[in-house]
C-alpha positions as CSV (number, residue, x, y, z in Angstrom):
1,X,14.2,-6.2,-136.9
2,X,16.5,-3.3,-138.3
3,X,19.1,-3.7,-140.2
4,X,22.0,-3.2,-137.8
5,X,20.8,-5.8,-135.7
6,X,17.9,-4.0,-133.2
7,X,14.5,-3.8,-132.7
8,X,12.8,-0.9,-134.4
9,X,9.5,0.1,-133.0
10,X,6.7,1.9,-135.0
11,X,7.0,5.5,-135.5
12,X,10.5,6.1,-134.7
13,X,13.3,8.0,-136.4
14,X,16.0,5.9,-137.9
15,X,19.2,5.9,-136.2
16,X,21.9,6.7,-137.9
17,X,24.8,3.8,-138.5
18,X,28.6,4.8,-137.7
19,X,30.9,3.4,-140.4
20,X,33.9,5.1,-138.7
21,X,36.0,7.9,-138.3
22,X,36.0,11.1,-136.3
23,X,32.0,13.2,-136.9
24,X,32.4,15.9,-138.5
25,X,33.1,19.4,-137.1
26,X,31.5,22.6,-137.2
27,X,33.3,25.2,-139.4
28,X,35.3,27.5,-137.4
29,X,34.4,31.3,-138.0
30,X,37.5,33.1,-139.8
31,X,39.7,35.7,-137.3
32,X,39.1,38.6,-137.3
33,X,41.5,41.5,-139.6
34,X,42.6,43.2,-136.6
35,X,43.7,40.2,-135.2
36,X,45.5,39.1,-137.8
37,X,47.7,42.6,-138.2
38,X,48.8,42.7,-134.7
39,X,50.4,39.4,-135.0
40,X,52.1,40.2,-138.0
41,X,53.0,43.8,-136.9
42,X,54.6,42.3,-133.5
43,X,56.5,39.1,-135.3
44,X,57.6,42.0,-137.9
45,X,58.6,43.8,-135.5
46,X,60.9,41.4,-133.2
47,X,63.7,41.4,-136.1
48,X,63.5,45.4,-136.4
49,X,64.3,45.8,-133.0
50,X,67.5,43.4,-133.4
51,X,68.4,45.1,-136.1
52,X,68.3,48.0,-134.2
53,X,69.5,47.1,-131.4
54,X,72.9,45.2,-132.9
55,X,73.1,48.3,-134.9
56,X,73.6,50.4,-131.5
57,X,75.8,48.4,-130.3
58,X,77.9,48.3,-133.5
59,X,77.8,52.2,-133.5
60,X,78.9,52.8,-130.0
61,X,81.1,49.7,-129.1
62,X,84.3,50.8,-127.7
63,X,83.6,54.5,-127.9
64,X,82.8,54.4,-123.5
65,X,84.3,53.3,-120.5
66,X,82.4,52.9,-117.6
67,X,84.0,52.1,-113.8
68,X,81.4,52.2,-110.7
69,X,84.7,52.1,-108.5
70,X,84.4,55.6,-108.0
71,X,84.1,58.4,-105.7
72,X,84.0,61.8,-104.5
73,X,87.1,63.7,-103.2
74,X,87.8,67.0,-101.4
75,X,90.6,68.5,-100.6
76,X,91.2,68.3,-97.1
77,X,93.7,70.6,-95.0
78,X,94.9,69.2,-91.7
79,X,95.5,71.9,-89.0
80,X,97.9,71.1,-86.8
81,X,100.1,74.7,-84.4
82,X,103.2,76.5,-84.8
83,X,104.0,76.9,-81.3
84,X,103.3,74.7,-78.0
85,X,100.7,75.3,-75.1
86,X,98.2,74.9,-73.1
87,X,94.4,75.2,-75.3
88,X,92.1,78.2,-73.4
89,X,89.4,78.4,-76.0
90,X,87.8,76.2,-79.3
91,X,85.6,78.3,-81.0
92,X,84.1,75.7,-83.9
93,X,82.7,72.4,-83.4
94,X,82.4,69.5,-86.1
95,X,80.8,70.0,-89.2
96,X,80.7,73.5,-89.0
97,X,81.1,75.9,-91.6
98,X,84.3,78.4,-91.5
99,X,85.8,81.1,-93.6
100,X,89.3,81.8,-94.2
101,X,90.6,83.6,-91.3
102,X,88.3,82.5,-89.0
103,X,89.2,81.7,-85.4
104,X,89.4,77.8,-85.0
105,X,91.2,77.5,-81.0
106,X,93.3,79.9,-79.1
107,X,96.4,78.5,-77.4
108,X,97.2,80.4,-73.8
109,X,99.1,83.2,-75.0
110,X,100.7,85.2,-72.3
111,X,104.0,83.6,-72.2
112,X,104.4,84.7,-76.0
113,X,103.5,87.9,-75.0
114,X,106.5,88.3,-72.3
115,X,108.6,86.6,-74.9
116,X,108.0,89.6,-77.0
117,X,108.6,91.6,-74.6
118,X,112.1,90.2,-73.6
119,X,112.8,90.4,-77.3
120,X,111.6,94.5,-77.5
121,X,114.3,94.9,-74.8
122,X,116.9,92.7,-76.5
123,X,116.6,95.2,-80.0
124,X,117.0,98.0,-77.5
125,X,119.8,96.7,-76.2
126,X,121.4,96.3,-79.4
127,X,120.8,99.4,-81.0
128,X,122.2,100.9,-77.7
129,X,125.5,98.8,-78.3
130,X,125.7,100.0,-81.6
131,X,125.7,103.1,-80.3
132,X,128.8,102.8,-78.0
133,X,130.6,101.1,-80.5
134,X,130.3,104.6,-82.5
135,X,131.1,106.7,-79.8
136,X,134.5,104.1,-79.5
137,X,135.5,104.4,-82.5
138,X,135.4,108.2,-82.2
139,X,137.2,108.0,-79.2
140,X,139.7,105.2,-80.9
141,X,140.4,108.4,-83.7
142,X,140.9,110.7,-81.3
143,X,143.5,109.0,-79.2
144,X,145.1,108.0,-82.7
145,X,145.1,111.5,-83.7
146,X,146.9,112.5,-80.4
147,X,149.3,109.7,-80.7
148,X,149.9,110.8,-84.4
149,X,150.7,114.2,-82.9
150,X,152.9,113.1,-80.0
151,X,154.9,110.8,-82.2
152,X,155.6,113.8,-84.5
153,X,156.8,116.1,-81.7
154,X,159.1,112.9,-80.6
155,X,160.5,112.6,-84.3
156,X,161.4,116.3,-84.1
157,X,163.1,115.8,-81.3
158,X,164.9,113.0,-82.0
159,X,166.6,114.9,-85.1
160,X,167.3,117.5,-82.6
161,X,169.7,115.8,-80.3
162,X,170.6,113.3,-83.1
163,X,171.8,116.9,-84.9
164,X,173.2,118.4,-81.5
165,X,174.8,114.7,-81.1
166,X,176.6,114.9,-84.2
167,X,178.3,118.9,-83.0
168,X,179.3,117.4,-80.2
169,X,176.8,119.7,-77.9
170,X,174.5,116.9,-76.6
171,X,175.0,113.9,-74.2
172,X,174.9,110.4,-75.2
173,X,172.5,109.8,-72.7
174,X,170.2,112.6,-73.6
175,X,170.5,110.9,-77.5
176,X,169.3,107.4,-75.7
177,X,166.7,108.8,-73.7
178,X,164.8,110.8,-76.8
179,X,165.3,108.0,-79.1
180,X,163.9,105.6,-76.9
181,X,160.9,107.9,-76.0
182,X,160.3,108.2,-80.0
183,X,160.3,104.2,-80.0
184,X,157.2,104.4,-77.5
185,X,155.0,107.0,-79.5
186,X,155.9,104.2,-82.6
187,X,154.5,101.6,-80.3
188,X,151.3,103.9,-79.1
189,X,150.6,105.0,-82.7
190,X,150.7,101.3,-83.9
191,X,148.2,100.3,-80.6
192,X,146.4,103.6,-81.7
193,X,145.5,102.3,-84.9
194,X,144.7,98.5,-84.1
195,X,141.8,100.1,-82.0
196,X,140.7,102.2,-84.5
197,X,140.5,99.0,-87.0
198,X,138.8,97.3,-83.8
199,X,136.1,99.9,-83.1
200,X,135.5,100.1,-86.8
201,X,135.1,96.3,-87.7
202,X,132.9,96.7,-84.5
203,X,130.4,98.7,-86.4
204,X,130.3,96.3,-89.2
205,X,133.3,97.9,-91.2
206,X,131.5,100.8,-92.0
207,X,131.7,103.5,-89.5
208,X,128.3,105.3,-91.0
209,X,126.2,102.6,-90.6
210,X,122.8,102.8,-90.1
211,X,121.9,101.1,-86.1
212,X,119.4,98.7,-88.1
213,X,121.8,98.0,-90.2
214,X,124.3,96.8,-87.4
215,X,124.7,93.1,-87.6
216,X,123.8,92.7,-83.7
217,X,120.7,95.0,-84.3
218,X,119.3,92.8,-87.3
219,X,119.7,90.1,-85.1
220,X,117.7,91.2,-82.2
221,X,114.8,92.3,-84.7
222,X,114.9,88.8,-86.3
223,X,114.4,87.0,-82.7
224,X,111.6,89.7,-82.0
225,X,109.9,88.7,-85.3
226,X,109.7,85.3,-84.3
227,X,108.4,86.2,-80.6
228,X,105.5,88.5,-82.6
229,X,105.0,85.8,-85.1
230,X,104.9,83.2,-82.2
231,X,102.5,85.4,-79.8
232,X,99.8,85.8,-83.4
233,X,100.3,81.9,-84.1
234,X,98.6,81.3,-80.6
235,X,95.6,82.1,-82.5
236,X,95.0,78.9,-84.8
237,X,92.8,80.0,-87.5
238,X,91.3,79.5,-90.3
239,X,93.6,78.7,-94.0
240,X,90.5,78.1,-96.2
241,X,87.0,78.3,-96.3
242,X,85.1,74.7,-95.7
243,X,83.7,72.8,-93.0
244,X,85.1,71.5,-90.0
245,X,85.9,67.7,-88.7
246,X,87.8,65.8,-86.6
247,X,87.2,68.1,-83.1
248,X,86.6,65.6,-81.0
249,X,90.6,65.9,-79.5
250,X,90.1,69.3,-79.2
251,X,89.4,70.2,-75.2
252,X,89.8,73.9,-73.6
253,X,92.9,72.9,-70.9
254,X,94.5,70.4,-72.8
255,X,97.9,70.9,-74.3
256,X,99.4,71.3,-77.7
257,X,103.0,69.7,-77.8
258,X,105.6,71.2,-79.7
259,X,105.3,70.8,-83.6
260,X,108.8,70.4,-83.9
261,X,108.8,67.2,-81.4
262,X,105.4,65.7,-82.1
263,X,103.4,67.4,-84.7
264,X,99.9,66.8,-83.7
265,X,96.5,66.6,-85.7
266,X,94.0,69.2,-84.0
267,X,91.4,69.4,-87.0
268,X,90.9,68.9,-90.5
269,X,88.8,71.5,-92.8
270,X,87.2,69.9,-95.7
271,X,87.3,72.5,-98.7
272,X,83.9,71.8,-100.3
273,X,84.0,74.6,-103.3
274,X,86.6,72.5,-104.8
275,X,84.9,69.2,-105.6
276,X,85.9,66.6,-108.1
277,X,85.4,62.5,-108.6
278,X,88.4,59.6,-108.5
279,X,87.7,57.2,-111.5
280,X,89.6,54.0,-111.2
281,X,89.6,52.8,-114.5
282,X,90.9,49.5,-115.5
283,X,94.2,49.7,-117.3
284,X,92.5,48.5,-120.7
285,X,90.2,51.2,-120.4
286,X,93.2,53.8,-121.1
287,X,94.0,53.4,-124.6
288,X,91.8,56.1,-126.0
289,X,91.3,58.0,-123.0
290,X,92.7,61.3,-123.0
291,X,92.1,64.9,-120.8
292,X,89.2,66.8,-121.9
293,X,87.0,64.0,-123.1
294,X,83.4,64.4,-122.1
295,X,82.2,61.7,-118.9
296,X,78.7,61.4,-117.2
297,X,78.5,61.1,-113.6
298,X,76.2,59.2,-111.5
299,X,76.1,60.0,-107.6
300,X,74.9,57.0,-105.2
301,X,73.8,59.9,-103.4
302,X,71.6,61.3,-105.6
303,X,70.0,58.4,-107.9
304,X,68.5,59.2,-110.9
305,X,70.7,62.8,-111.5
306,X,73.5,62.5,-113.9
307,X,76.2,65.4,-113.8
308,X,78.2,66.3,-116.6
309,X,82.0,66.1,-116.1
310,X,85.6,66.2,-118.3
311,X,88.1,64.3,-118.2
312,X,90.6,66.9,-116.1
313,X,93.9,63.8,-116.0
314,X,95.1,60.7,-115.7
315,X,97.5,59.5,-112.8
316,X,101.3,58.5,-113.6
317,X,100.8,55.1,-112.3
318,X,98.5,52.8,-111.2
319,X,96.8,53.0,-107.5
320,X,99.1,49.7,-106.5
321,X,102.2,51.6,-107.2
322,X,101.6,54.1,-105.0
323,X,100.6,52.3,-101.4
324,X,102.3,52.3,-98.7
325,X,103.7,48.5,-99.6
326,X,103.7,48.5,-103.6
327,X,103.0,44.5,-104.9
328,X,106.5,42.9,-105.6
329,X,105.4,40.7,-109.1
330,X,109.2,39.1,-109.4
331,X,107.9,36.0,-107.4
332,X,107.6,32.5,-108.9
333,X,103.7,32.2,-107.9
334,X,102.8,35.5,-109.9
335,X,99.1,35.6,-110.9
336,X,98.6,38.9,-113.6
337,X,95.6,41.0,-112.6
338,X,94.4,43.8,-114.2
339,X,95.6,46.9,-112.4
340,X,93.2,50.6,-112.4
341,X,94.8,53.8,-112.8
342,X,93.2,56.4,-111.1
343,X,91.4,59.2,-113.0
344,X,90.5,62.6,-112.5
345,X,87.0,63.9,-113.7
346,X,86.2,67.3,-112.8
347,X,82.5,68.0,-112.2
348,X,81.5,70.4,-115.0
349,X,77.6,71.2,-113.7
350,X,77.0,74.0,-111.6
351,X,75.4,72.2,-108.6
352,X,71.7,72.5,-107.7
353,X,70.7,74.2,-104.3
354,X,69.7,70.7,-102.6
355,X,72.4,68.8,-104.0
356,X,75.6,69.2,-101.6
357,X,78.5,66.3,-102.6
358,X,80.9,65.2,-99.4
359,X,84.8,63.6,-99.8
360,X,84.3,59.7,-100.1
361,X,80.8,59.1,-101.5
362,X,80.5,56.3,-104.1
363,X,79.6,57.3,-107.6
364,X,80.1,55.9,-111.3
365,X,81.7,56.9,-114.1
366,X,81.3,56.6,-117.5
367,X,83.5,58.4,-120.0
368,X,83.1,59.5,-124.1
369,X,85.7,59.0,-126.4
370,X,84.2,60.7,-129.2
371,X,86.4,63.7,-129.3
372,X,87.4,66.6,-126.8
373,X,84.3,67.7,-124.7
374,X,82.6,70.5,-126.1
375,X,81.6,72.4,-122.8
């Protein structure tokens, strides 16, 4: 019998006794070098990158302002007409491109045209008048001319038989009878010059006026100006170049009212070479923004392309104060919010070929305030 207690047979090894304890372990081989630098070089580099990284942020914070409440405007001219009528021809349709001066819709323009015409023989009528009115107050210093004379054959008279009165040769009647004829020339020379005064305010007070000059005749030609300006106005056109929208009302037959009355819409033109993005920055954002500062622009659009723009101004007020029904804060249950104030940023890229911007797409913003932009 063995020692520990069993049977041991002839010829076999001994068994070994456990006296406790874990049995032993095979050495582990050591790591490798290259192992071991990689993890130091990545747990020296986690506090570089903080460093680094806080460092940024220490440089830069509170030198931007960024707002993604943003977007693209254009300005955009609403077309409405001058004169009233019926619509006999629209020569655009939406979204198409137009130069200045070209022809957007033709209102029916015939009854201008007889307008003018009325108005052509209206300034010949006038100038015709003005004419008579010369030749009357030629005839008004004629007759006071002959008056003139007749009164001073009267006068002569007069002294005659007052003279041959006064010998005693002459009749008392006779006397009467020339004194009271020299009492009518008076009256006729006094008539004769009211109508010369007449015939010459007539012509303006000036009796060498000029027929255009003629107060009548300048009126005539102003009404005739309006019929020709009325008559071109029946051809709507073009005030800038851009592109078209809002044709949809437009219909050959239907008609325009007066703009006096009822100024009506027809079309808008959206000018597209004049292009520039609405920043609505919160109010907080404002202390150190100023005009000319340098801002980056990102187009929803166009992901991924960043435009370079300034700073171009800052509104008065904030976009609240300017609505249609402004917030009234003097109220008991008044809950402060921060307000945004709209700002201009013109884009200071020239444009690529394939990248066109439209009025209202959504874009962000974020502006510099290191300085006045350089560009």
């Amino acid at each position: 019998m063995s020692a520990d207690g069993g049977d041991k047979r002839p010829g076999e090894p001994a068994i070994p006794v456990k006296t406790g304890g874990r049995p032993p372990e095979a050495a582990s081989p050591p790591p490798a070098p290259a192992r071991r630098n990689r993890r130091f070089y990545i747990m020296a580099a986690v506090p570089v990158l903080l460093v680094l990284v806080g460092g940024y942020f220490w440089l830069t914070g509170g030198r931007t302002a960024s707002t993604d409440n943003s977007y693209v405007h254009q300005d955009k001219v609403t077309i409405t007409a001058d004169v009233p009528g019926r619509i006999v021809k629209v020569a655009v349709d939406s979204n198409q491109q137009v130069a200045a001066g070209d022809l957007l819709l033709q209102i029916d323009p015939e009854p201008y045209r007889i307008a003018l015409a009325q108005a052509d023989a209206a300034v010949a009528t006038a100038r015709l008048s003005v004419e008579q009115l010369r030749s009357a107050y030629q005839q008004a210093l004629v007759a006071q001319k002959t008056s003139k004379d007749d009164l001073t054959f009267k006068q002569k008279d007069f002294d005659r038989q007052q003279d041959l009165l006064n010998k005693g040769v002459s009749s008392q009647a006779t006397y009467e009878q020339v004194e009271n004829d020299l009492h009518t020339d008076q009256e006729t020379v006094a008539k004769a010059d009211e109508q010369v005064l007449a015939a010459l305010a007539a012509l303006g007070g000036d009796a060498n006026i000029k027929t255009d000059d003629h107060p009548t005749v300048l009126a005539a030609l102003a009404h005739r100006q309006q019929a020709a300006l009325d008559l071109k106005n029946t051809s709507v056109v073009a005030p800038v170049a851009g592109v078209v929208a809002q044709t949809g009302s437009l219909q050959v037959g239907g008609y325009v009212a007066s703009p006096a009355a009822n100024p009506t819409a027809l079309l808008s033109i959206v000018e597209a070479s004049d292009t520039w993005v609405e920043a609505n920055f919160k109010e907080t954002d404002l202390t150190k923004m100023v005009p000319g500062q340098c801002a980056d622009v990102w187009i929803d659009a166009y992901p991924g392309h960043k435009f370079a723009g300034v700073v171009e101004s800052i509104a008065a007020g904030t976009g609240a104060e300017f609505s249609l029904l402004p917030a009234q804060n003097a109220t008991g249950n008044w809950v402060k919010v921060v307000q945004r104030v709209p700002v201009r940023i013109k884009i200071a890229d020239k444009l690529p070929d394939n990248v066109v911007l439209r009025t209202g797409l959504s874009a962000s913003v974020t502006v510099d305030f290191a300085g006045k932009c350089s560009s």
